[in-house]
C-alpha positions in Angstrom: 131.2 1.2 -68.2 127.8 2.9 -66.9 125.5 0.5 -65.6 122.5 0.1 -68.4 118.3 -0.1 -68.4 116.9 -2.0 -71.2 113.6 -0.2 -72.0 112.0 -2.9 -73.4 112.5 -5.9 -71.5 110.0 -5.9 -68.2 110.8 -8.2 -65.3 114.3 -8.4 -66.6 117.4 -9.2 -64.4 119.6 -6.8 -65.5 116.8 -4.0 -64.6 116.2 -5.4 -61.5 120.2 -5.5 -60.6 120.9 -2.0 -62.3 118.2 -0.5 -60.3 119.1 -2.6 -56.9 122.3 0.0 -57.5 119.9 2.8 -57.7 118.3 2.1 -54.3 121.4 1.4 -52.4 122.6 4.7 -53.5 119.3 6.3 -52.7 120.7 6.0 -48.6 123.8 7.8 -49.9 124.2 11.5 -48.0 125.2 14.4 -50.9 127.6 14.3 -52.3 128.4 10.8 -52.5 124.9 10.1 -53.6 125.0 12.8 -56.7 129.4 11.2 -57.6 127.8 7.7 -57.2 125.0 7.9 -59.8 127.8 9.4 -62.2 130.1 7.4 -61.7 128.0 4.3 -61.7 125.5 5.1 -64.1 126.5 8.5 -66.1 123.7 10.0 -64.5 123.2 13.3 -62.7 121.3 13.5 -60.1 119.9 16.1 -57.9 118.7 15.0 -53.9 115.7 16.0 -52.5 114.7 15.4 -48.6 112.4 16.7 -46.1 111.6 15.3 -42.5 112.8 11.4 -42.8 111.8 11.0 -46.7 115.2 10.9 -49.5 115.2 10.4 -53.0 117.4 11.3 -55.7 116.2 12.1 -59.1 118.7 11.4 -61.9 119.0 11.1 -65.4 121.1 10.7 -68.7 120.4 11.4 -72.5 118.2 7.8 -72.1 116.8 7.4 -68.4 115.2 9.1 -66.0 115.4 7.2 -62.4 113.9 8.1 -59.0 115.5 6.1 -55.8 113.4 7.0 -52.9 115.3 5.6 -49.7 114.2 3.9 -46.8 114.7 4.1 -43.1 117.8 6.1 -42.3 119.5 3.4 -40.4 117.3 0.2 -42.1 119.0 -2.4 -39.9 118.4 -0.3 -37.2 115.8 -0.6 -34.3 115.3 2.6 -34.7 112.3 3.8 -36.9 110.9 0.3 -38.7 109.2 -0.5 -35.3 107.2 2.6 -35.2 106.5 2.3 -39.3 105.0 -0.5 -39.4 103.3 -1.5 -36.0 102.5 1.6 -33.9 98.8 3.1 -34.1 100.1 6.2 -35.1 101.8 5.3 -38.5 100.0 2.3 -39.9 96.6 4.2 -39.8 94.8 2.9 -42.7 93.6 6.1 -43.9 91.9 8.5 -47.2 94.1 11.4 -47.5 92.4 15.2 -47.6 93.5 17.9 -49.5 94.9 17.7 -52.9 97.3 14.4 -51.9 93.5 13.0 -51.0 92.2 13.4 -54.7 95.0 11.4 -56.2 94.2 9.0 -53.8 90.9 8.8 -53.5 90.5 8.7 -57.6 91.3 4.8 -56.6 87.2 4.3 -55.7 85.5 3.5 -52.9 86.6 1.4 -49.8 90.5 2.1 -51.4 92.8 2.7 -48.0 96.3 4.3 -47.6 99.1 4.1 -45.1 99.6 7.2 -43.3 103.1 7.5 -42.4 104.1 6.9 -45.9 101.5 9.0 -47.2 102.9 11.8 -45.5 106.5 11.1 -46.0 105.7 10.9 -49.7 104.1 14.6 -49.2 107.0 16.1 -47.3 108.9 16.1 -50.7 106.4 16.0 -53.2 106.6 19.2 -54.9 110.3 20.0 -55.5 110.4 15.8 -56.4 107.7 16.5 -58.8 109.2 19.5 -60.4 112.3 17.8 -61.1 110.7 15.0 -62.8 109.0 17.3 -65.3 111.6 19.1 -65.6 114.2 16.6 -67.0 111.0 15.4 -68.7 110.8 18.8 -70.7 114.0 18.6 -71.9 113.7 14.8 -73.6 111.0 12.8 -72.8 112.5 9.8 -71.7 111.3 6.4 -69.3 111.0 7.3 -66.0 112.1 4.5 -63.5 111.0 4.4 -59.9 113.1 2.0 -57.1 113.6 2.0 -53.6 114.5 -0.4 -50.5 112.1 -1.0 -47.5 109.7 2.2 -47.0 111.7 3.6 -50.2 109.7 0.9 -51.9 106.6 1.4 -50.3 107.5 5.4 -51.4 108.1 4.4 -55.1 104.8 2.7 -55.4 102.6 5.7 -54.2 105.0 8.4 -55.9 104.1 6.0 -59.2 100.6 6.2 -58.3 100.4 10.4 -57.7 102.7 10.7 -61.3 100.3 8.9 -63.2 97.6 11.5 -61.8 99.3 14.4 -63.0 99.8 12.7 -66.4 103.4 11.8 -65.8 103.8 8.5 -67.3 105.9 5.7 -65.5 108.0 3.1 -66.8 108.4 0.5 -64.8 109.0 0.2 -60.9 111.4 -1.9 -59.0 110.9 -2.5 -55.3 113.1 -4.5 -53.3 111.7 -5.3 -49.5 109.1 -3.2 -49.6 106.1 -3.2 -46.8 102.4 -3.1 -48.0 101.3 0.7 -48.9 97.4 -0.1 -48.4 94.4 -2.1 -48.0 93.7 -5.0 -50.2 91.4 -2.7 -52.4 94.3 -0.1 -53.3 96.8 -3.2 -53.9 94.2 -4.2 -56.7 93.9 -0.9 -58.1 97.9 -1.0 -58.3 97.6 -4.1 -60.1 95.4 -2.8 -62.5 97.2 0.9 -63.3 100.1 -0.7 -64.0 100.1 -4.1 -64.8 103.5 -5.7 -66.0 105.2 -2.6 -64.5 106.0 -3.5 -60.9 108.5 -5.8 -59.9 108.6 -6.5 -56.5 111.4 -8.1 -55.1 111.3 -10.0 -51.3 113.9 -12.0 -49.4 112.5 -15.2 -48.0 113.4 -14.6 -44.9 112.4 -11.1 -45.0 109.9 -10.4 -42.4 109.5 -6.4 -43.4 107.4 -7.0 -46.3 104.7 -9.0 -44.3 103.8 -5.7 -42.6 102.2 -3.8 -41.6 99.5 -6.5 -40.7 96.5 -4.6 -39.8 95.6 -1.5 -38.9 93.2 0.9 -36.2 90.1 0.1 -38.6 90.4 -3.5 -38.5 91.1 -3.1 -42.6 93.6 -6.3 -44.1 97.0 -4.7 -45.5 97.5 -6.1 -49.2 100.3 -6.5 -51.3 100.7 -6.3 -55.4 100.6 -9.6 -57.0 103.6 -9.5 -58.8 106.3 -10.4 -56.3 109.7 -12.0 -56.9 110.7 -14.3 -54.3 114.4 -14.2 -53.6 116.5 -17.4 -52.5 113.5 -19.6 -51.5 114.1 -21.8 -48.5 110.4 -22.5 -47.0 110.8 -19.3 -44.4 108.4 -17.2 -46.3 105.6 -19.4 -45.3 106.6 -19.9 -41.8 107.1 -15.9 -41.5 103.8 -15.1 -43.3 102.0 -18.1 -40.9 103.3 -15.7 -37.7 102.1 -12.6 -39.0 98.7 -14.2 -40.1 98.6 -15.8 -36.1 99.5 -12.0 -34.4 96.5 -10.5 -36.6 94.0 -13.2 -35.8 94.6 -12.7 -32.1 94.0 -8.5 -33.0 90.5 -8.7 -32.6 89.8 -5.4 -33.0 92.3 -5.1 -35.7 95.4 -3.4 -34.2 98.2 -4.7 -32.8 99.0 -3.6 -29.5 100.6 -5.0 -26.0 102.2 -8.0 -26.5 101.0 -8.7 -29.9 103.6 -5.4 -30.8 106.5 -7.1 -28.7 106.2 -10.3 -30.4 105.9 -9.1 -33.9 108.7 -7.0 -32.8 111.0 -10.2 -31.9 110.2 -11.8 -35.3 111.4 -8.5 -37.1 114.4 -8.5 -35.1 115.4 -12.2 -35.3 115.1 -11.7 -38.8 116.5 -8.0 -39.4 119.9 -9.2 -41.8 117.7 -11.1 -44.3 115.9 -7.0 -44.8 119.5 -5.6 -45.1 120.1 -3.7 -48.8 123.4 -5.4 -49.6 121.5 -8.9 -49.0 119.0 -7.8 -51.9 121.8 -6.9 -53.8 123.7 -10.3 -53.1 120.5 -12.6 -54.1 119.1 -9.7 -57.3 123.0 -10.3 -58.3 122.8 -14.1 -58.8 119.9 -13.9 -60.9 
């Protein structure tokens, strides 16, 4: 039996395990990825990826879902490091260009990562197309989800949709790192309220970062998080993170400071693994 969405229930377990499926497939190389959505949810799904950005749009007569994936290898060592703590990526920036008006229709003193603004961009058009398209044909709720940077992907697709007019349902994140500034984080909030779920480990350490950035701006979060298996770690791993950016006094993270957020992330790297999220969304 496909797995279901239940339109009108927000926040509920059964969304946030159905679309937990969604962004595990989401890592999924074609054409597993296009034979798991049917088989698992009656879905079909088309996969779009440029550079180091993924995400499958697929739908049935009900649903439409978009599972943005994360890191390649996300229990890697490869590629978190440089997403979330080198100068280059964690820029706190304004986009230009036609990706910059979206963003900057958030208001003054609003800041966006730059790595994932630009992965988000690398795929935007033919991911944007394909949403309207299935949208043309039955206007049905459109679901975005996604694991680690997937997550943070899924919050600043949602974001750019509701620009062009594209409503969105409701979005599940699971792991996610911050996307922006404290300002953007409160315009998140208030575009789309009851709408964002965001799931985090407790012993996660991924979604404390990035911690600050090159212009000495604060990283924010949405307010709506759903702490998963509580055990006391999240405050000791949020106490670290708040220690390394107090000794930033310039506001980047650099030297040292890099290698021992570094050994945090890697002590910690299982609790960010997908099929962990999956094991604690599951007992729910």
């Amino acid at each position: 039996m496909p797995l279901e969405l239940f339109e009108d229930e927000f926040g509920d377990p059964r969304n946030a395990r159905t679309l937990a499926v969604a962004a595990d497939i989401a890592y999924y190389a074609e054409p597993e990825g296009t034979t798991a959505f049917k088989s698992e949810f009656g879905m079909d799904a088309l996969l779009i990826h440029a550079g180091n950005t993924q995400v499958y749009v697929a739908s049935n007569d009900d649903h439409i879902v978009a599972a943005f994936r994360g890191t390649e290898a996300p229990t890697s060592l490869e590629g978190i490091k440089d997403w979330l703590l080198t100068d280059a990526m964690n820029l706190l920036i304004l986009p230009e260009g036609d990706i910059g008006t979206d963003f900057a229709a958030a208001g003054v003193g609003t800041r966006w990562h730059q790595g994932f603004i630009v992965a988000l961009n690398e795929v935007w058009a033919p991911f944007v197309a394909a949403v309207e398209a299935r949208r043309k044909k039955s206007d049905r709720p459109l679901w975005l989800t996604g694991h680690s940077l997937g997550g943070a992907l899924a919050l600043l697709a949602g974001w750019r949709l509701k620009r062009k007019f594209i409503p969105v349902h409701q979005i599940y994140t699971y792991g996610a790192p911050m996307v922006g500034n404290v300002e953007a984080a409160a315009k998140i909030d208030a575009e789309f309220g009851k709408k964002i779920y965001r799931y985090v480990n407790d012993q996660d350490p991924i979604p404390r970062l990035p911690t600050m950035s090159l212009l000495a701006n604060q990283y924010g979060h949405c307010q709506k998080e759903i702490l998963l298996c509580p055990s006391g770690a999240a405050a000791a791993v949020s106490s670290l993170f708040g220690t390394l950016a107090g000794r930033a006094a310039d506001g980047l993270l650099k030297g040292t400071l890099i290698d021992d957020a570094w050994k945090c992330v890697v002590d910690c790297l299982g609790a960010h693994a997908m099929e962990k999220y999956r094991s604690h969304v599951g007992r729910l």
